[in-house]
Phi, psi and omega in degrees: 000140175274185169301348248240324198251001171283270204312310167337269198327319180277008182236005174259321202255016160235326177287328173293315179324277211305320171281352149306320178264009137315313174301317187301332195268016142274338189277317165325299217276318171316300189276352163300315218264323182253007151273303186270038189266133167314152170222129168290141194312119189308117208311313202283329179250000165262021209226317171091046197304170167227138176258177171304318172302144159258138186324117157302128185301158175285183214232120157278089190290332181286004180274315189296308180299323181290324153252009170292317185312340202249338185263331175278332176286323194300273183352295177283353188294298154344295145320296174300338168292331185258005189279136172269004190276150185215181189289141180255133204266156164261151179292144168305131186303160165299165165282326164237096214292170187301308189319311154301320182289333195283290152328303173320282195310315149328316189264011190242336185273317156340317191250023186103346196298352204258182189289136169243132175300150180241000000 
């Protein structure tokens, strides 16, 4: 075999490995998503048969949320009374950015200008 179909084969059988554990791993995600998937309420019980047992009243969740909704707004109001943080001012600019000194210090050593140590 030459080099040329050694190297094929050996870019053939990594781009496949690789679109293989993509796939394995997308077939993952498909069956995790339709094992842990809500499952809707069985026909016999969305119909609203009566059973012998008796129903427990529902649980009203929007009373829980209005107040959980109500104790995280006090919690932040709160929060914002006692913080000590505050807007951070930016430092002041240089008068002269690096970039000019950088230039500058280029065009006076061009021409002879700079200080030499004795």
């Amino acid at each position: 075999m030459t080099d040329l179909t050694l190297s094929l084969q050996i870019t053939a059988l990594g781009m496949g490995l690789v679109f293989a554990a993509i796939l394995v791993l997308w077939l993952m995600m498909i069956v995790l998503t339709a094992l842990t998937a809500d499952k809707a309420p069985a026909a016999g019980q969305a119909q609203g048969t009566v059973s012998d047992s008796p129903q427990p009243a529902p649980v009203i969740e929007t009373d829980f949320k209005a107040r959980a909704a109500a104790i995280a707004v006090a919690m932040a109001l709160a929060g914002q009374e006692t913080s000590s943080v505050r807007a951070l001012t930016e430092p002041p600019t240089a008068i002269v950015s690096a970039w000019q000194l950088g230039m500058r210090t280029r065009l006076l050593a061009e021409k002879g200008h700079t200080r030499r140590q004795k």
